[in-house]
N, C-alpha and C positions, 0 to 999 in steps of 0.2 A: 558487464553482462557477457555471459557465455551463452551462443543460440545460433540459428542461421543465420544470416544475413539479412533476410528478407525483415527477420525480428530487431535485429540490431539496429537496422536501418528506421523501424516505424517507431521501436521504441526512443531509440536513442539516448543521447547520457547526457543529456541538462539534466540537472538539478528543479524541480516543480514544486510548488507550494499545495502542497494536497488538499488542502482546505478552501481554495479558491478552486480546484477541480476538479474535485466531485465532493457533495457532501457528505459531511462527517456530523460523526454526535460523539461528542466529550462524555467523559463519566473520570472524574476524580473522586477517588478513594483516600483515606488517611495515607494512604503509602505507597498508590498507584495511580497511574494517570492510562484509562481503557481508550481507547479511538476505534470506534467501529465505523467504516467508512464503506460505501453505498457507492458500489462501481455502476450502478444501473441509473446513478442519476445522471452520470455525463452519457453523451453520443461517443465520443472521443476516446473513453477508460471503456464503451463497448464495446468499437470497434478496434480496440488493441486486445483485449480479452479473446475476440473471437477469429485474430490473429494469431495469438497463443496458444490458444486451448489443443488445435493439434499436435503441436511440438512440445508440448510444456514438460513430458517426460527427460527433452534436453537441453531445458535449460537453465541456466546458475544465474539469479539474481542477485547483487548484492545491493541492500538500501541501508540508508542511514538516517538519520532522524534527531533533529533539534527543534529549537525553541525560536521561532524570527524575531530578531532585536526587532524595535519601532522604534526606540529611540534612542539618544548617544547612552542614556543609562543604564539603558539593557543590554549593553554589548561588556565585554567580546559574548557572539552566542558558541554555546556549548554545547556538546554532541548529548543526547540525552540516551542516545542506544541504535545498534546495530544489527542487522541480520541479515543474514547469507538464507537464500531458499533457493534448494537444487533440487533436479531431476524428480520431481513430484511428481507422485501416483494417485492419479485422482481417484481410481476408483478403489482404493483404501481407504476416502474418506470417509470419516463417520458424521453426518448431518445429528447436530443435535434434534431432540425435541423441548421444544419452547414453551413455555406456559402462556397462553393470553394474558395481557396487562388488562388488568382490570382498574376501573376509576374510578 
């Protein structure tokens, strides 16, 4: 991670199990696997967020992303993908609009 210090420092570079830190919701596809994960459910992915949010113009993430073995059979685990997020301009973003789920 490329950032201040102040970020380096709160974020820092363990390795985290996302899925036990804030919740996520799976969506598997014939050919994709979605995660959309819900930074408002932890205290902790809040208040790192609202550490970031004013520098996030400079800073360079890189994350990586596998599959946790649980058992001797599932190993070696394997990197399933990668990505680099730099110097984001937030107020470029485009907020989707969403359809209500209907039941």
């Amino acid at each position: 991670m490329q950032g201040s210090w102040i970020v380096r420092q709160s974020v820092g570079s363990t390795p985290c199990l996302l899925g036990k830190a804030v919740d996520c919701n799976y969506i598997r596809g014939p050919k994709y696997l979605e995660i959309d994960v819900d930074i408002d459910s932890s205290t902790v992915a809040n208040g790192v967020l609202g550490l970031v949010i004013g520098v996030i113009m400079t800073l360079v993430v890189d994350m990586a992303f596998l599959v946790q073995a649980n058992t001797t059979d599932e190993l070696p685990e394997r990197l399933i993908g990668a990505v680099r997020v730099s110097y984001i301009e937030l107020k470029s973003a485009i907020v989707p609009k969403l359809e209500p789920e209907t039941s």
